[in-house]
C-alpha positions as CSV (number, residue, x, y, z in Angstrom):
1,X,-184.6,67.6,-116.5
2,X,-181.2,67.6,-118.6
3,X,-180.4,63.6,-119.3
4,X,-182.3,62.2,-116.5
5,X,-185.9,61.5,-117.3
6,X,-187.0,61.8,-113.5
7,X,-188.9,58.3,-113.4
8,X,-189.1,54.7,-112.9
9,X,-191.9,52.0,-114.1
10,X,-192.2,49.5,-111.4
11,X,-194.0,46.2,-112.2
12,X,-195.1,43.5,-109.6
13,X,-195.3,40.3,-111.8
14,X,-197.4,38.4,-109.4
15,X,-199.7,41.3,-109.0
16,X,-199.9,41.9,-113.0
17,X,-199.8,45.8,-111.8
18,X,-197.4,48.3,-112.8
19,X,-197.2,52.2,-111.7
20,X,-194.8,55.0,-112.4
21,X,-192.5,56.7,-109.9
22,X,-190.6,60.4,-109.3
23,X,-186.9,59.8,-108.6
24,X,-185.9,61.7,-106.2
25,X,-183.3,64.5,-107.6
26,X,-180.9,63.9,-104.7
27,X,-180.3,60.0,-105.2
28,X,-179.9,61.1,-109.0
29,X,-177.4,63.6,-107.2
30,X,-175.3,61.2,-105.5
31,X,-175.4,58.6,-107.8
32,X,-175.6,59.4,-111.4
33,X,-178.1,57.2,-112.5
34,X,-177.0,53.9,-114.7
35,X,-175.5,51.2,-112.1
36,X,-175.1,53.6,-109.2
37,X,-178.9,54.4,-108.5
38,X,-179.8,50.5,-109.7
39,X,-177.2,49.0,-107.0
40,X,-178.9,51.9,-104.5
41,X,-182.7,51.1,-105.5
42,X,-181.4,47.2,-105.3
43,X,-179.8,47.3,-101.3
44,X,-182.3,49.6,-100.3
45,X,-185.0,47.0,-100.8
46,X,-183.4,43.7,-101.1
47,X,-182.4,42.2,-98.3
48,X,-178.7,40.4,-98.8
49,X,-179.5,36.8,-97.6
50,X,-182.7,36.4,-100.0
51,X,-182.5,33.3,-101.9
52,X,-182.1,34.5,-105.8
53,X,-185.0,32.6,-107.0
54,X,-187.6,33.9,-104.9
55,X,-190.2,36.3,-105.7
56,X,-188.5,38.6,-103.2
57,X,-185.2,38.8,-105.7
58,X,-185.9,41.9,-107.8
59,X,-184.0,42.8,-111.5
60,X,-183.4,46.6,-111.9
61,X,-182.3,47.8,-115.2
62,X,-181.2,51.7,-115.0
63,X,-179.9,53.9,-118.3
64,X,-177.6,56.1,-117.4
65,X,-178.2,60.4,-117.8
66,X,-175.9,60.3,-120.8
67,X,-177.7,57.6,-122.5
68,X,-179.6,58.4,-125.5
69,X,-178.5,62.0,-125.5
70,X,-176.1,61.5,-128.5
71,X,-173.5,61.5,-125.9
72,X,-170.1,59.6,-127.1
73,X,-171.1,55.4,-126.8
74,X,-174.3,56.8,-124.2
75,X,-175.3,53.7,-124.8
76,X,-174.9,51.1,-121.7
77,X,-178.1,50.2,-119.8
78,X,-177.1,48.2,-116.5
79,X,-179.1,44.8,-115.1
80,X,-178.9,44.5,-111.5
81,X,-179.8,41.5,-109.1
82,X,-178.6,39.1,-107.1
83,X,-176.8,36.2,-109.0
84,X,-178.0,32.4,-109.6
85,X,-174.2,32.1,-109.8
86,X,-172.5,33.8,-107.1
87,X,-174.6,34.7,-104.4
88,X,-173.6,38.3,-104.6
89,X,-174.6,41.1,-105.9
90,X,-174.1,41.4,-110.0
91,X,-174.4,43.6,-112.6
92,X,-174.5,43.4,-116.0
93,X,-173.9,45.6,-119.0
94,X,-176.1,45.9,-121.9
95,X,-174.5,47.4,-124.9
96,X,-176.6,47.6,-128.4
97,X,-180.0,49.9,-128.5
98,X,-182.2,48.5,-125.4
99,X,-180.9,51.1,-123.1
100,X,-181.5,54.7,-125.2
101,X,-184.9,52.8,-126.3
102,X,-185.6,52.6,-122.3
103,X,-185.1,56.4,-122.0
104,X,-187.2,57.0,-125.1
105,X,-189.8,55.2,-123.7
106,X,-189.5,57.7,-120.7
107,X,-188.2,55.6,-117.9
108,X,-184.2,55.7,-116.1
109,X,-185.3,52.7,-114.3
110,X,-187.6,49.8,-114.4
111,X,-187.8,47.8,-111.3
112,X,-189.2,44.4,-111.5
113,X,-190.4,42.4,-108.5
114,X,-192.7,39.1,-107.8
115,X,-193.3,36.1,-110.3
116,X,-195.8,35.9,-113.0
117,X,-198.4,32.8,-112.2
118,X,-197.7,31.8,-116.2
119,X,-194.6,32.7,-118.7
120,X,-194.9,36.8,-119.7
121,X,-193.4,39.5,-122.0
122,X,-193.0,42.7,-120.7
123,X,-194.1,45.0,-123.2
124,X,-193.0,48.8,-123.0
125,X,-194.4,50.4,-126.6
126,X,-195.2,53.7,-127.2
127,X,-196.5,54.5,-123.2
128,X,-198.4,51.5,-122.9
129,X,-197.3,48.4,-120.7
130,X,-198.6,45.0,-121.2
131,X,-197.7,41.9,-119.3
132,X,-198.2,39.3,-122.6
133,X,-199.0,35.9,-122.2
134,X,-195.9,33.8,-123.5
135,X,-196.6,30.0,-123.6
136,X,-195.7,30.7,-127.6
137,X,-192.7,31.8,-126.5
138,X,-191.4,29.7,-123.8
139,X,-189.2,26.5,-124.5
140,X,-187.8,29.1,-127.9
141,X,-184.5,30.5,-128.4
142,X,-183.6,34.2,-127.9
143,X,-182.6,34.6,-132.0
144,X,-186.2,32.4,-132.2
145,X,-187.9,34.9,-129.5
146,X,-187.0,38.0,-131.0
147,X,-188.5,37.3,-134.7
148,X,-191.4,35.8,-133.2
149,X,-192.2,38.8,-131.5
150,X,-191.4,41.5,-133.9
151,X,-193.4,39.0,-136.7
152,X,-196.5,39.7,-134.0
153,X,-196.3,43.0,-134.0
154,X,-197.7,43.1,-137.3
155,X,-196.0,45.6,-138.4
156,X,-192.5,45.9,-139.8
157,X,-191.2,49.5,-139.8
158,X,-192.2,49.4,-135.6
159,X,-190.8,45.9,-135.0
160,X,-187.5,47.6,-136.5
161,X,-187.7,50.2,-133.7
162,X,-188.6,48.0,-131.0
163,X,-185.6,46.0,-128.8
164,X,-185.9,42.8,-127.0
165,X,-184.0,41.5,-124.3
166,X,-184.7,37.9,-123.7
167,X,-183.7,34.6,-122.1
168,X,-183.3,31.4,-123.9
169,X,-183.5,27.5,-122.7
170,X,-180.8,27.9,-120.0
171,X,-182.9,30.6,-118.4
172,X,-186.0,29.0,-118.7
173,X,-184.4,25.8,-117.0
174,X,-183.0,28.0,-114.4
175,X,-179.2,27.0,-114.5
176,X,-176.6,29.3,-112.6
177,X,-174.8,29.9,-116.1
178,X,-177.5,31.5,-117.6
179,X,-177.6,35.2,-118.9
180,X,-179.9,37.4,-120.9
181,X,-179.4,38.3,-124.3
182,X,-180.4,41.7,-126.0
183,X,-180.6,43.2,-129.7
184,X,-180.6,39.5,-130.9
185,X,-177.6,38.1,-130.0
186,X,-175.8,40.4,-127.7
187,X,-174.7,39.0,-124.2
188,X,-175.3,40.6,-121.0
189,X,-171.9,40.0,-119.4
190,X,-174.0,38.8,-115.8
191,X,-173.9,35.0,-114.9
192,X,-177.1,34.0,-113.2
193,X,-179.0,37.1,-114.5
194,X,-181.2,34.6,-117.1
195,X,-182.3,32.2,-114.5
196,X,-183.4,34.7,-112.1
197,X,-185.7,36.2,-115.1
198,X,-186.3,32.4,-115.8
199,X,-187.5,31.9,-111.9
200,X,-189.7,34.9,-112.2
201,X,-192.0,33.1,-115.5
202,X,-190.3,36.8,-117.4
203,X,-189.1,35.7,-120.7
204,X,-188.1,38.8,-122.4
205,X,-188.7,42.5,-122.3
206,X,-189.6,44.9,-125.7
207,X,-188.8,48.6,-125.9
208,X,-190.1,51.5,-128.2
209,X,-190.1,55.0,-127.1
210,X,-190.7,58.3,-129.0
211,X,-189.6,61.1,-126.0
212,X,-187.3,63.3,-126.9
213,X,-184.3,64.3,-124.2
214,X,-183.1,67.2,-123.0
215,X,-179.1,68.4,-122.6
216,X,-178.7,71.5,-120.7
217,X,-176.3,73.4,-123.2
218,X,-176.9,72.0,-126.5
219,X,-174.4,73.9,-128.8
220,X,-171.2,72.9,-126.2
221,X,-172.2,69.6,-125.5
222,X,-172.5,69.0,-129.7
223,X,-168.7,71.2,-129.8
224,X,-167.5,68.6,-126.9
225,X,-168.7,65.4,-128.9
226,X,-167.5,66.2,-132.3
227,X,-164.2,66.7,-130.5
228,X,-164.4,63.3,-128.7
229,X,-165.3,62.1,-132.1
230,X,-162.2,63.2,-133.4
231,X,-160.1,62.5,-131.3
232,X,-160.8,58.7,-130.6
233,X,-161.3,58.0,-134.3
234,X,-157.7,59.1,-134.7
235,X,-156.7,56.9,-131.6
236,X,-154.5,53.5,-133.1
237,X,-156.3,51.1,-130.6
238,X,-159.8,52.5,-131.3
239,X,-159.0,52.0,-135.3
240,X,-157.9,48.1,-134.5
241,X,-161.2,47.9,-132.7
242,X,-163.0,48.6,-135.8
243,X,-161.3,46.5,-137.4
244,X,-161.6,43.3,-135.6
245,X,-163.9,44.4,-132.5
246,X,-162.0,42.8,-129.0
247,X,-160.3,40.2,-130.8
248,X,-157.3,42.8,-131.6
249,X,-156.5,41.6,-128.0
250,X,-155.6,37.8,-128.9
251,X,-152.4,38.8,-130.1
252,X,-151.0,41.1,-127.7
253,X,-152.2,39.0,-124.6
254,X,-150.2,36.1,-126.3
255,X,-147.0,37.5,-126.6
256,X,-146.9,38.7,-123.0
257,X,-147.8,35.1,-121.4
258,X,-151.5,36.1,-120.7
259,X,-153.9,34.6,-122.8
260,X,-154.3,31.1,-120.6
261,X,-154.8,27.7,-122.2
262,X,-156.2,24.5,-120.8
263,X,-157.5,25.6,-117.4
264,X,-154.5,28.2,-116.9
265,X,-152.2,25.5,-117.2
266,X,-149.7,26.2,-119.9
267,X,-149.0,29.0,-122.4
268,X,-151.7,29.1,-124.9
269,X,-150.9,27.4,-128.5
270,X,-149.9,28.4,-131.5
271,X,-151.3,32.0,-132.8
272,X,-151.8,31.0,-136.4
273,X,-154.7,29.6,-136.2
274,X,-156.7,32.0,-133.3
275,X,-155.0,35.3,-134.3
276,X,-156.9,38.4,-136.3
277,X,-155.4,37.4,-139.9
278,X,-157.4,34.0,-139.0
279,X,-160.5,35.8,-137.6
280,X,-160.5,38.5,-141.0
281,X,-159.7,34.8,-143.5
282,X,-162.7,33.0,-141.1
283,X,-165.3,35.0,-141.5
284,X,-167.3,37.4,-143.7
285,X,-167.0,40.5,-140.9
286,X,-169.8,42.8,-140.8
287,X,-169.7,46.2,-138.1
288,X,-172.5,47.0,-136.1
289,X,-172.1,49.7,-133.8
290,X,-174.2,50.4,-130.1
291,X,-176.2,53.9,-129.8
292,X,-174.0,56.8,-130.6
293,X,-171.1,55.0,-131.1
294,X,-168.6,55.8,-133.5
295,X,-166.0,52.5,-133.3
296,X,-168.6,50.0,-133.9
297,X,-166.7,47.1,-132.3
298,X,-169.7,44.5,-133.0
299,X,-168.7,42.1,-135.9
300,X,-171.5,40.4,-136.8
301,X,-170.5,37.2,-139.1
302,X,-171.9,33.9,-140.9
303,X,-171.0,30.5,-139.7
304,X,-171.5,27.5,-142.3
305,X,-170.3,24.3,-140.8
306,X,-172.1,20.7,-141.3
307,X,-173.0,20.9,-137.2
308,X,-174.1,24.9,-137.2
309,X,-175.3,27.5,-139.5
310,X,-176.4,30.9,-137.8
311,X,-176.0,34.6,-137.6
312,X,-174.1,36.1,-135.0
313,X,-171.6,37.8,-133.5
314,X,-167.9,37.0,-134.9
315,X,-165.5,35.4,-132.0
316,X,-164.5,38.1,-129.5
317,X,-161.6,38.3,-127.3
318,X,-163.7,36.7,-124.4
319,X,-165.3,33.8,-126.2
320,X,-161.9,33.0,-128.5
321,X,-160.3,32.9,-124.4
322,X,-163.0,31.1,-123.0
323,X,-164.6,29.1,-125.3
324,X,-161.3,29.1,-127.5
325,X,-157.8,28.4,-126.2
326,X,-158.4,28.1,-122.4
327,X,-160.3,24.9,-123.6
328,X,-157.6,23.8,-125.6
329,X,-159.6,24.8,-129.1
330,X,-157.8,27.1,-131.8
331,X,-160.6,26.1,-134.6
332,X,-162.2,29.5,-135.0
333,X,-165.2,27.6,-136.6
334,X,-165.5,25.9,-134.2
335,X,-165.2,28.8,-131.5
336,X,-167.8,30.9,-133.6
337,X,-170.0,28.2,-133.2
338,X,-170.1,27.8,-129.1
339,X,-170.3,31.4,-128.9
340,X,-173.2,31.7,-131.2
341,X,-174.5,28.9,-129.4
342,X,-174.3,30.5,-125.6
343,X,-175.9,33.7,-127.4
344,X,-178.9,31.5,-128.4
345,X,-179.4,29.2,-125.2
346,X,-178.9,32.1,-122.9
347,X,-175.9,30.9,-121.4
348,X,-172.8,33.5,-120.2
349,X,-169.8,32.6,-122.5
350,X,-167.6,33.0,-119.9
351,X,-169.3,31.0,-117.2
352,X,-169.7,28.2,-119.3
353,X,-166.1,28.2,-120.4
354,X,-165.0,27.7,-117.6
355,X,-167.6,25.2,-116.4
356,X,-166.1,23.8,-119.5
357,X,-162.6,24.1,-119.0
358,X,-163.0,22.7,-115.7
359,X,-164.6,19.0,-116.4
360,X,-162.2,18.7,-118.8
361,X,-159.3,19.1,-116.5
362,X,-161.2,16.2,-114.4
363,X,-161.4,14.1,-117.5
364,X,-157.3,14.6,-118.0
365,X,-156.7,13.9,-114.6
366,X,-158.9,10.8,-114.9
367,X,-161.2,11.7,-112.0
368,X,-164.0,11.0,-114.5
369,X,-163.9,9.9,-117.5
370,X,-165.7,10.4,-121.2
371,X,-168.0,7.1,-120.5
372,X,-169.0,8.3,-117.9
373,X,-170.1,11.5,-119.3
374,X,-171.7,9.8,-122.4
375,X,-169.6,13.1,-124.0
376,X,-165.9,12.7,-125.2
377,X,-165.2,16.2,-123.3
378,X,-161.2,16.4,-123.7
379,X,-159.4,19.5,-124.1
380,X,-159.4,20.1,-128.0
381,X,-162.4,18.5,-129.1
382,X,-164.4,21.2,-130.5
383,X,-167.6,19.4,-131.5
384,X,-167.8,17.7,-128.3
385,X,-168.1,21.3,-126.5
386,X,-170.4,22.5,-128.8
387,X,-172.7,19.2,-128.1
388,X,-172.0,19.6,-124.4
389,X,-173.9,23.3,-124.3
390,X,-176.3,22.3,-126.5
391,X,-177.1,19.4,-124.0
392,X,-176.5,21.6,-121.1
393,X,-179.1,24.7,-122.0
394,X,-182.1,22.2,-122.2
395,X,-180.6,19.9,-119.5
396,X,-180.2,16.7,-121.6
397,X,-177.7,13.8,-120.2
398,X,-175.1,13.8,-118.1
399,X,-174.4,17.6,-119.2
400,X,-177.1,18.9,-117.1
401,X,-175.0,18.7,-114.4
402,X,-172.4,21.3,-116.3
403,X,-174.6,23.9,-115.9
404,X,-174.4,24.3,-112.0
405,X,-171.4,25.8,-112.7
406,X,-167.2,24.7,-112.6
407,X,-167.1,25.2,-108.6
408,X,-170.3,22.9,-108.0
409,X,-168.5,20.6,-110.6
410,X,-165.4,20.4,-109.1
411,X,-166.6,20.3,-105.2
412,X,-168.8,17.3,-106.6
413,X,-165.9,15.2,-107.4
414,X,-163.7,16.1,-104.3
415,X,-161.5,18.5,-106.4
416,X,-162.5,22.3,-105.6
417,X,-158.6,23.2,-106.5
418,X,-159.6,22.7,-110.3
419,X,-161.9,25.4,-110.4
420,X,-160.5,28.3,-111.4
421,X,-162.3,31.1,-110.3
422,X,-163.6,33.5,-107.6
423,X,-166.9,34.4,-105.7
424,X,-168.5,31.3,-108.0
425,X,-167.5,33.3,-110.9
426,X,-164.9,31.5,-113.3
427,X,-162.0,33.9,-114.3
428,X,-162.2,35.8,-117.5
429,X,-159.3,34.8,-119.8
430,X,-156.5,37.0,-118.4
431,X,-153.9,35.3,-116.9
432,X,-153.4,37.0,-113.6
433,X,-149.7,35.8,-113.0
434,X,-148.5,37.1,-115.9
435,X,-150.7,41.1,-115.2
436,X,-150.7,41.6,-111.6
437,X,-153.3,44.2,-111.2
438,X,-155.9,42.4,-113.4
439,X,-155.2,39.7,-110.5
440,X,-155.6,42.0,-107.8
441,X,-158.9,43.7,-109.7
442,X,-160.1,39.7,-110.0
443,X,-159.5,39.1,-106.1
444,X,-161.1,41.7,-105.2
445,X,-164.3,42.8,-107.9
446,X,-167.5,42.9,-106.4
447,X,-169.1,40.7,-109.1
448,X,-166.4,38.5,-109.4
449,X,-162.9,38.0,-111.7
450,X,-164.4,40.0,-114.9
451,X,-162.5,42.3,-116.6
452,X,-165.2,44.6,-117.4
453,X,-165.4,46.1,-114.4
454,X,-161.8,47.5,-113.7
455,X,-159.9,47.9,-117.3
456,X,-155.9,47.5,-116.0
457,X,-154.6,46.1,-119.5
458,X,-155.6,49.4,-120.6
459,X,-151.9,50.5,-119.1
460,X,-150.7,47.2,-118.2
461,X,-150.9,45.5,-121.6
462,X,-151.7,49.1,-124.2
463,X,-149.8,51.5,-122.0
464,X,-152.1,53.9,-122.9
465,X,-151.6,56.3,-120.3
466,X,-149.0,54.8,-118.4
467,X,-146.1,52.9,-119.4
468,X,-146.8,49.6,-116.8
469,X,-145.1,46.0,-117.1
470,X,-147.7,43.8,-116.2
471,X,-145.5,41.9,-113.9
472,X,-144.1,44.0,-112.0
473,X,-145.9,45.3,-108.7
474,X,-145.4,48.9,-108.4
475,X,-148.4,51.4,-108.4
476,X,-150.9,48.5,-109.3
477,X,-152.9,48.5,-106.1
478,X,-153.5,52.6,-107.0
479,X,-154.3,51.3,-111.1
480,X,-156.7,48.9,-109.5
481,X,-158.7,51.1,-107.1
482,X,-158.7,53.9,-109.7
483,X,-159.8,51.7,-112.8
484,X,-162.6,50.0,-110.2
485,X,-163.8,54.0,-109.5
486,X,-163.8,55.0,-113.1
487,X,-165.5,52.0,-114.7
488,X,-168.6,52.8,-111.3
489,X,-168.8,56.0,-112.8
490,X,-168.9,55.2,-116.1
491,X,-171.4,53.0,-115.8
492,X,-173.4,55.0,-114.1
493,X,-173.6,57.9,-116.7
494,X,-174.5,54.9,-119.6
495,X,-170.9,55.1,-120.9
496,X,-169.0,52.1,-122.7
497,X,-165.4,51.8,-120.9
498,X,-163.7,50.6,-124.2
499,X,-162.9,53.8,-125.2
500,X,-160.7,55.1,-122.7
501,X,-158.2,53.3,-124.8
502,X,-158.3,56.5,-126.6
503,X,-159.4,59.0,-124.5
504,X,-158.7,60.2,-120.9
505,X,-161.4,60.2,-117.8
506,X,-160.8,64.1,-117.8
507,X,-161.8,63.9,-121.2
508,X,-165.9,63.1,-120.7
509,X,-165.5,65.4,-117.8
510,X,-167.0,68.9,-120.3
511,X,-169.2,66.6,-122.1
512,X,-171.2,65.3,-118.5
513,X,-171.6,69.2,-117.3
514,X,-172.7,70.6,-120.4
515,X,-175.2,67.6,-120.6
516,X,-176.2,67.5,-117.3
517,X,-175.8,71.4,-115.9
518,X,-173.4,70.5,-113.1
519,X,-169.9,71.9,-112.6
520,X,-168.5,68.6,-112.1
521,X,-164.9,68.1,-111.6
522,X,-163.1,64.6,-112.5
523,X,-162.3,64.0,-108.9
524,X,-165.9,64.4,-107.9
525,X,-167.4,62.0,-110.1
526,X,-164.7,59.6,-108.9
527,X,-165.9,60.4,-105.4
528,X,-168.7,58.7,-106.5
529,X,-167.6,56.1,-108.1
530,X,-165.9,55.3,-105.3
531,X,-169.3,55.4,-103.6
532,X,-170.9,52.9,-105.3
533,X,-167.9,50.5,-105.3
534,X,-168.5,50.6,-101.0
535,X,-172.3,50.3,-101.4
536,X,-171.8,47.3,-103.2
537,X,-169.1,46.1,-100.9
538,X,-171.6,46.3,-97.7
539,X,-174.1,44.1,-99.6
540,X,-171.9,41.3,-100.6
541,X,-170.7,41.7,-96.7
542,X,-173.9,41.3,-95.4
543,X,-174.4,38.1,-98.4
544,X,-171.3,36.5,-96.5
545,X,-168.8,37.4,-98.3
546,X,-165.2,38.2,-96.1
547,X,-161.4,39.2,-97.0
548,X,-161.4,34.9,-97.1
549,X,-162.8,35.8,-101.0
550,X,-160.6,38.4,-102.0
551,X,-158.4,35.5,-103.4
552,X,-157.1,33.9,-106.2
553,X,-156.8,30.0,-106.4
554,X,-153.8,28.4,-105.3
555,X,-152.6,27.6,-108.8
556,X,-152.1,31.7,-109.5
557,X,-150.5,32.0,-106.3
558,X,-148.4,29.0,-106.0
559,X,-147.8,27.5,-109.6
560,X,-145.4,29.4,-111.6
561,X,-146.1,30.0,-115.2
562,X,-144.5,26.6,-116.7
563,X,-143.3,28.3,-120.3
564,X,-143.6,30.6,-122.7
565,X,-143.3,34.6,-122.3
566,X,-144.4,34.8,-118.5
567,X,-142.7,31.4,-118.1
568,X,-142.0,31.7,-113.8
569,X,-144.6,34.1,-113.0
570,X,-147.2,33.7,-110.1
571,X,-149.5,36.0,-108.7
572,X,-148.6,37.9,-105.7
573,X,-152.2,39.4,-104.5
574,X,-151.0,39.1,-100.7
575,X,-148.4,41.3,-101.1
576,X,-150.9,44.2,-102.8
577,X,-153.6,43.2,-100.4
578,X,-153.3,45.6,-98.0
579,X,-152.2,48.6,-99.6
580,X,-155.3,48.4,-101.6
581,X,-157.7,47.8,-98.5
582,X,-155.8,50.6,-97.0
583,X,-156.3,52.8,-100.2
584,X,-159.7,51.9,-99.9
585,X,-160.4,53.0,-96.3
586,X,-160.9,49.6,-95.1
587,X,-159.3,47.4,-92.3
588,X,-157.1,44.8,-92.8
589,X,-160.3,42.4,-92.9
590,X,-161.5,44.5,-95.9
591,X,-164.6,45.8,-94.2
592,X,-165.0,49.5,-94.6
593,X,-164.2,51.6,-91.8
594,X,-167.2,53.6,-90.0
595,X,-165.4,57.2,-91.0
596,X,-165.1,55.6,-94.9
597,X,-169.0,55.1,-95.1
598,X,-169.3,58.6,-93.2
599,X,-167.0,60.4,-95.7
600,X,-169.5,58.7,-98.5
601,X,-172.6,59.3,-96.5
602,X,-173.4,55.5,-96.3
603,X,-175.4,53.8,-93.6
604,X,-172.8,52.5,-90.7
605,X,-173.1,49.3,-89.4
């Protein structure tokens, strides 16, 4: 086959029994691979009210047809299950190596189902699968994990080949926030992800795989990458990605009135401290790009500080939000050190955050206060948040309770207003009443309010390919759907979404045929996209979700913006509401109508 590898390893943990399985070409036909045949492999045999911790959860992880190839950032390898967190359906991105080592090893997909009686490794080296014992390993970081592992492989030019994706202490301990962490210190962008591997004993997976791939027109599709190549390397947004990696953003987000600060309460404080001159001053920055990527947004960095010293990733855009500003911190130290610190415990920066950001609002507002805690957790003390996830990953003190999550928090104390998120999810640090279609996209995602999964600053903030004020209403319900389509698609060929801020969807459009062999057209693969986005819509339906979630709290939609460059602003998601339903061939419930799922040959009813 040309990109797909045809098969999927499928291991039953509480059996100890794995066996290898044909795809069928047609499901590879209508969904592309990557996220849109996981989701499909996931509802077809998951049933939506399963509780996430039982056996009967399963994790998929599914490379995409371009990944590995040498394709343009063929990279992404997609984690699917049903989250700790939400209750929903999620999805998670891993960037780094894991995903091209998968399809070296031979497999699109590995499904894994059950629970192991004792704590495992999956092992996937060189055609031979093991189900290792990990007692060793259990109660161990994922930095800790990884070396420990590669140390007992015994031999040091294959451990530099082989990729581990593991879980760390939050996992382990099964709270909601916890994530999985690949390549060493790499987050998987998918709340609840770690403690489902936690529930099922799996502690981490290893790849190695020598198979070679196969692109159906080798000479065009190396003509069409070298021209991508080119093109995006001469792209001014793409350069200040290489530069600084995501952090680029802190500075634009501030001027307009979007990066939030203390819980989305006020405008954020000054740049100074938090901006990219601070970042480049901060730390010794080091790139590190994914498989076949030529930006190499990773900036790997040293901390030193009397509290922490580690390796790790350099403060992105999401932790600096997150962990940063939106909990009243500018200290990039300090902010290095929390993120480092979710990398290593497992936890999902963003989660946390706002687990965070949350307590501390109910700390200001004297619901609870720091004796109670045993933790001084006020807005602006940095080591205090540092000690508090520490405390939270191996559920030590009061902060065990921080990792259920800022809406059990805030339900706990009679407060559910203070939580600001959706579906379970806390927001990602975009202010959605100062860029209105990154509010509608956070209403409405079907894994929650993450950015990831519908890229609108791309015109709303960059203007990259259309010249949008992010306040202003016109057209965004259209941005949204068509940004939610793109990134499905995307996905599902194994494709990093960062650089359409340099290149057009039309763009990957000769580089997908002349890998694959198809004729595809752009609106075809948006079909679907558009596909997947409905599949995933009937699960969460059938999970209980309603329209009732396609909201924003109160405070976006009835709280102006007090000061500062979107000083006044609120969100106004009812009024895009139903023009995107209605875009989306849905009634004004947001259920899908019977001649949608027809036109996308989904099951009705």
């Amino acid at each position: 086959m040309n990109g797909w590898i045809g098969r999927c390893l499928r291991i039953n943990l509480t059996q100890g029994k794995h066996h290898i399985e044909e795809i069928d070409p047609k499901l590879l036909e209508k969904f592309l691979g990557g996220r849109g045949l996981g989701v499909k492999a996931f509802v077809d045999e998951v049933a939506p009210q399963v509780d996430p911790f039982s056996p009967e959860n399963k994790l998929v992880f599914t490379s995409g047809p371009l990944v590995g190839t040498g394709a343009i950032t063929g990279a992404s390898c997609n984690v699917i299950t049903k989250s700790a967190l939400t209750g929903g359906l999620v999805c998670a991105k891993m960037r780094g190596h894991f995903g091209a080592e998968l399809k070296f090893a031979g497999f699109d997909m590995l499904i894994i189902e059950g629970k192991a009686e004792i704590p495992v490794i999956i092992s996937i080296l060189d055609d031979k699968v093991k189900l290792i014992p990990a007692l060793e390993y259990w109660g161990r970081t994922t930095v800790e994990t990884e070396e420990l592992f590669k140390k007992n492989l015994g031999d040091p030019w294959s451990a530099r080949e082989t990729y581990v994706a593991s879980i760390g202490p939050a996992g382990e301990r099964l709270l909601p926030l916890a994530n999985l962490v690949n390549d060493r210190f790499l987050p998987v962008g998918g709340a609840g992800i770690g403690a489902v591997m936690g529930s099922k004993n799996l502690k981490a997976i290893a790849v190695r795989g020598r198979h070679s791939l196969q692109v159906a027109d080798g000479n065009r599709f190396m003509q069409v990458v070298t021209t991508l190549i080119n093109k995006l390397n001469s792209a001014p947004l793409t350069q200040s990605m290489s530069q600084t990696g995501t952090a680029f953003l802190v500075g634009l987000c501030y001027q307009k009135g979007i990066l939030p600060q203390n819980n989305f309460r006020r405008a954020p404080l000054p740049l100074r401290n938090i901006g990219t001159e601070a970042l480049n001053s901060g730390f010794a920055l080091r790139s590190r790009g994914c498989f076949a990527c030529p930006i190499a947004c990773i900036k790997k960095a040293d901390v030193k500080h009397p509290a922490y010293e580690g390796k790790g990733m350099a403060p992105t855009y999401l932790a600096i939000g997150s962990l940063g500003v939106n909990c009243g911190i500018t200290d990039l130290a300090t902010i290095g050190m929390a993120s480092m610190m979710c990398g290593e415990m497992g936890l999902d920066p963003v989660a946390a955050g706002g687990a965070l950001a949350t307590i501390m609002e109910l700390v200001e507002k004297k619901v609870i206060t720091p004796e109670e805690l045993k933790i001084d957790l006020r807005f602006g003390n940095g080591e205090a948040m540092v000690e508090a996830l520490r405390l939270m990953a191996t559920k030590k003190g009061y902060a065990r309770r921080l990792g259920q999550g800022g809406q059990a928090l805030a339900e706990e104390f009679g407060r559910p207003e203070i939580f600001m998120g959706v579906k379970n999810l806390p927001l990602a640090p975009f202010d959605p009443r100062a860029i209105q279609g990154m509010g509608l996209h956070f209403a409405t995602c079907n894994y929650g309010p993450h950015h990831l999964y519908a890229y609108t600053f791309i015109d709303e903030l960059l203007n990259v390919h259309e010249n949008l004020e992010p306040t202003e209403l016109e057209g965004k319900p259209l941005l949204v759907k068509r940004y939610q389509d793109t990134t499905a698609v995307m996905d599902s060929l194994g494709l990093c979404n960062w650089p359409l801020m340099g290149l057009k969807f039309n763009n990957y459009v000769p580089m997908v045929n002349s890998c694959l062999g198809t004729s595809y057209k752009a609106d075809d693969l948006l079909f679907i996209g558009e596909r997947i986005w409905n599949l995933e819509k009937g699960f969460n339906m059938r999970a209980g979700f309603d329209a009732s979630h396609d909201t924003l709290p109160d405070r976006f939609t009835k709280e102006p913006i007090p000061d500062g460059p979107a000083e006044g602003q609120i969100s106004r998601i009812e009024e895009m509401i139903p023009e995107y339903y209605h875009l989306r061939g849905w009634n004004e419930q947001g259920e899908p109508l019977p001649e949608t799922l027809r036109a996308f040959d989904l099951e009705v009813g």
